[in-house]
N, C-alpha and C positions, 0 to 999 in steps of 0.2 A: 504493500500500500504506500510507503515511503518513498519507495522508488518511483508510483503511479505521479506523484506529489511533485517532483524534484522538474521534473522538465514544464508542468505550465509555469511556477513559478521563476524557472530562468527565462521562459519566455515574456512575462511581465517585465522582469528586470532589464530585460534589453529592451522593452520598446522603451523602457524609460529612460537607460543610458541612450538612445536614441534621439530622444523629445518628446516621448508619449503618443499617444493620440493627438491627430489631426486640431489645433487647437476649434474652439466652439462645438467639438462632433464627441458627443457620448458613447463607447463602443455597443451594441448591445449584448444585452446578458440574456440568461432564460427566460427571465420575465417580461424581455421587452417585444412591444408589440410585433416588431421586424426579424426579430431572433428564430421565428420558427424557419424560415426558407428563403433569407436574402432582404432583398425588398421588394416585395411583389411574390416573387415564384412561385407562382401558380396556388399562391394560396388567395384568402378570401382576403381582401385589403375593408378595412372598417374606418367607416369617415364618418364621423360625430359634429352635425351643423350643433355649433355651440346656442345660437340663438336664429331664429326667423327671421328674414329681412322683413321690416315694416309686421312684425309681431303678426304674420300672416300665414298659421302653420300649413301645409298638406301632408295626407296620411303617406307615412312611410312603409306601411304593408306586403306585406311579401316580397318576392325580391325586383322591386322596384325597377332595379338598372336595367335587371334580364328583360324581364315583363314587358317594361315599356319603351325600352330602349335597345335591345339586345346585346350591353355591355353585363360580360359576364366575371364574375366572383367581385360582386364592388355590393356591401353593405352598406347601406344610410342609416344611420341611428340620428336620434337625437335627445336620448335620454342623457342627460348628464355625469349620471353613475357609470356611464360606459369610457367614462374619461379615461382608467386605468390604463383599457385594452384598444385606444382607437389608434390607427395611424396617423388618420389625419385630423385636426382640428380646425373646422372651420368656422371665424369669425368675421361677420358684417360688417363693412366700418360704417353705416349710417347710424347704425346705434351704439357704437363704440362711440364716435365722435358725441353724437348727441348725450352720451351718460346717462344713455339709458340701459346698457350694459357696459359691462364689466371683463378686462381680461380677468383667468382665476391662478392670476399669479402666487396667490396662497398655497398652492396644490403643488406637490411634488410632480414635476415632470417626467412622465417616465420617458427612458431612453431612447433615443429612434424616434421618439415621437415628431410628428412635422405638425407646426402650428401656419395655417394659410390664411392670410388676407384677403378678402374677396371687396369688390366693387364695381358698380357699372357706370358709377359718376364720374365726372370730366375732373379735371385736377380741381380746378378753382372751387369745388364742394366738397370736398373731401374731407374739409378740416386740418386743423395741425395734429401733421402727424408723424413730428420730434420724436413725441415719447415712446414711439415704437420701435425705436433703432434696437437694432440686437434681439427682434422677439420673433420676428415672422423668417419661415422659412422656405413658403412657396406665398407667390402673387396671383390669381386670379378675378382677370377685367377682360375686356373688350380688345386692348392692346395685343399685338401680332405678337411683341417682346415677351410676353409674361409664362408665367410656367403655366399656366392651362389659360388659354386663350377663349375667351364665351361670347361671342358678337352677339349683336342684337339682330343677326339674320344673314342668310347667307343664301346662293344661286344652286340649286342641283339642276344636274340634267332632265328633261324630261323623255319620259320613256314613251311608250302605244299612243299617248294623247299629245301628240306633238306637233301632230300635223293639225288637230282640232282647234289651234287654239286662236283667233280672229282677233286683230288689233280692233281699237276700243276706237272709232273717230268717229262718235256722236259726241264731237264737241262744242260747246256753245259759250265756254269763256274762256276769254284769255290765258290770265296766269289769277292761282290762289295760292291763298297761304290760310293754314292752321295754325293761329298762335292762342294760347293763355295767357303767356308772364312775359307778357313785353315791357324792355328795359331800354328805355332810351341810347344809353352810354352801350349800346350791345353795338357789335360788326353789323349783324344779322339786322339790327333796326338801322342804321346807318342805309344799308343797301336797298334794304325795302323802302327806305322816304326819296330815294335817288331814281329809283324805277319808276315806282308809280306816278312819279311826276312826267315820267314819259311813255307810262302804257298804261292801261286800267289793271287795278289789282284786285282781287274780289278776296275780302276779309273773313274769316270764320273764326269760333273761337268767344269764351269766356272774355277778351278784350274788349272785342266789339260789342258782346255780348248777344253771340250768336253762338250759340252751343252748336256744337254738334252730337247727336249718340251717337252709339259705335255702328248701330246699324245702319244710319244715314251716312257716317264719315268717307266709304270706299264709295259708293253712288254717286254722291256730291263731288268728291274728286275725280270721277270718273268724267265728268261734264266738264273739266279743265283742258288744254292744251299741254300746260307746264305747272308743277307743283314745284313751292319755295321751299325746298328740304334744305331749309335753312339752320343750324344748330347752334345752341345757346352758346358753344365752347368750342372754341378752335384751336384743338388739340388732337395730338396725335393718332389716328385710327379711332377718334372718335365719332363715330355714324352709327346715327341709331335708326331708329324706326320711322323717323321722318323719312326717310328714304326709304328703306326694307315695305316695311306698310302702307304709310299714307300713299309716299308716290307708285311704287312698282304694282302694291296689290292693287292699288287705287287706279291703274292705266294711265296715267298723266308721266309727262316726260319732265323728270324732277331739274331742278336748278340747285344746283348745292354750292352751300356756303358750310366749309368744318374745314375739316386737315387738308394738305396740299392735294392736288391732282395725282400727283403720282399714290397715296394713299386709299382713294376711292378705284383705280386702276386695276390694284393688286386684287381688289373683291367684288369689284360688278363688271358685268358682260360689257363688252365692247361697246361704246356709240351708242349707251343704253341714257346718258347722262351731259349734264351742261357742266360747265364750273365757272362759278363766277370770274376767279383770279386769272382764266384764260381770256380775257376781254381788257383791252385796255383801260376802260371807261363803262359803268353802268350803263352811259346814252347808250354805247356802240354793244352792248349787250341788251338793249329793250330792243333795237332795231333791228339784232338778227333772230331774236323771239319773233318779231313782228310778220318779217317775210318769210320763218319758218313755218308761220303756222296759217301761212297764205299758200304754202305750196304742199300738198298731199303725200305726193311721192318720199321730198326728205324729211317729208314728216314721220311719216312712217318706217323709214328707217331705225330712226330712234325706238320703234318700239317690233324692231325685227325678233329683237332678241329673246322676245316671250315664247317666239315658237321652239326654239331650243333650249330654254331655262325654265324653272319656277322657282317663287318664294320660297325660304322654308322661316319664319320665326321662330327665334329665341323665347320664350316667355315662361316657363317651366323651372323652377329653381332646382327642382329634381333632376332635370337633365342637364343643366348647368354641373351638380354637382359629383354624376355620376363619370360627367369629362375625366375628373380628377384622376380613378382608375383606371383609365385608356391609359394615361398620360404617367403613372406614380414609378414605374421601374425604369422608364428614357430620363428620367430625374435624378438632378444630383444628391448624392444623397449627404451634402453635408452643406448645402447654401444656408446662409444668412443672410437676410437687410441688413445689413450693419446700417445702412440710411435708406430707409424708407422712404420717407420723404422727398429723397434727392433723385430715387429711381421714379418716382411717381410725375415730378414736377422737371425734370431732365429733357424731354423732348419738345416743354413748350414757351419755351425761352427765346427761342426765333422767330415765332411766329405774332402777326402781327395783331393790335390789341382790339 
């Protein structure tokens, strides 16, 4: 038995005459959640939503990933008591910031364990998020960069119904926009007071106080030319559903105002989109909406691209967070934020205000 004893403990001693362990990386022991078969390998990976985004639960019931997703061995808990044994720990930063939760930095951390940051807000909502340097170990947002990547929508092929599918030109206005929270000092209100001055805009939205439901919202844009997929925050692969939704599902040929051209490129179909920053001047962008939507042919090119694509939305925080086990063994297994912060607000320093 003495003899069983003598070689792990020279082996301790040398990684220590060595420098130990990877500095900030815990080795795993038997108890930790990774210790059974690497990280991942083929065993069941357990991911523990610490808290509900917008305190808004859904049932996590049978195996969830498989069922509805076909992502296999990824366990969603969200009991707390499952902290022990989870691998990943996922915290919301809108209730973080808001101190409406709580990290549970009182808790011993067990080993291996990966604490992840999740968010779908643009930097400038996010809050300060200083105090988190050295705690998070993976990122998931919307961003291309981040360790599990979750857009708010994406282009799939279309299969047998592809040839079915008939561009929408029952148009009868110009250009619209859906806003609620219009903010003066915004890009996006800047552009919109510079156009309409030279084309008609048709307004909707809690602003003007013209609600839309959601069941009139894809109809009503459907009777557009050009939808103002305009975003509050012009930041990096930041495109939400003003695009994905309003305009694509809604048949209207979007105008977008968010992250550069090259960023909207890399995720929608070809000649499917406008961008403002490609126009030297709003005028000289109202006047080729103007005679685009005078001529049928390139108009319709803009929306060629329905017959080969469709929408798919993001909306499911359950399939947002079942990504993570597609994604948990191609992962480093020893990152830290060391600055959070700095990764979060790092791409949108050039861009203009």
């Amino acid at each position: 038995m003495k003899n069983r004893l003598v070689f792990p403990i020279l082996c301790v001693l040398l990684l220590s005459l060595l420098g130990g362990w990877p500095r900030g990386f815990q080795a795993p022991t038997a108890n930790s959640p990774s210790a059974a078969s690497g990280w991942g390998g083929g065993r069941n990976v357990t991911v523990l939503l610490w808290h509900w985004p917008f305190n808004r639960p859904v049932s996590l019931r049978g195996d969830v990933c498989w069922d509805l997703y076909g992502i296999p061995r990824c366990r969603l808990v969200d009991q707390r008591s499952l902290f022990p044994s989870a691998d990943v720990v996922v915290f919301h930063n809108r209730e973080l910031v808001q101190r409406r939760q709580k990290l549970p930095l009182e808790l011993p951390r067990p080993q291996g364990q990966r604490w992840a940051w999740m968010s779908l807000e643009a930097p400038d909502h996010n809050g300060n998020l200083r105090q988190y340097a050295n705690v998070f170990n993976m990122t998931i947002t919307y961003r291309r960069d981040a360790d599990v990547t979750v857009p708010y929508g994406e282009v799939q092929p279309r299969q047998a119904e592809r040839h079915q599918v008939q561009d929408p030109l029952n148009k009868s206005v110009l250009v619209c926009w859906v806003v609620s929270n219009y903010r003066e000092h915004q890009k996006r209100s800047e552009v919109y007071r510079e156009l309409k001055a030279a084309v008609p805009v048709q307004i909707y939205g809690r602003w003007t106080k013209k609600p839309l439901t959601s069941r009139a919202l894809l109809p009503t844009i459907s009777r557009c030319h050009f939808y103002l997929s305009f975003e509050n925050s012009l930041s990096k692969d930041y495109i939400t559903e003003k695009l994905w939704r309003n305009a694509y599902q809604g048949g209207a040929v979007p105008v977008v105002l968010g992250p550069p051209p090259d960023d909207y490129k890399t995720v929608a179909p070809p000649h499917s989109f406008i961008h403002v920053d490609e126009f030297a001047s709003v005028k000289d962008l109202a006047e080729y909406l103007r005679q685009l939507a005078g001529d049928e042919r390139r108009y319709s090119e803009y929306l060629a691209w329905r017959r080969e694509w469709r929408v798919k939305l993001f909306a499911d925080w359950r399939e947002r967070l079942c990504q993570i086990c597609s994604r948990f063994d191609s992962l480093p297994q020893q990152k830290v934020y060391a600055d959070l912060e700095a990764w979060v607000n790092a791409v949108t320093s050039s861009l203009p205000n």
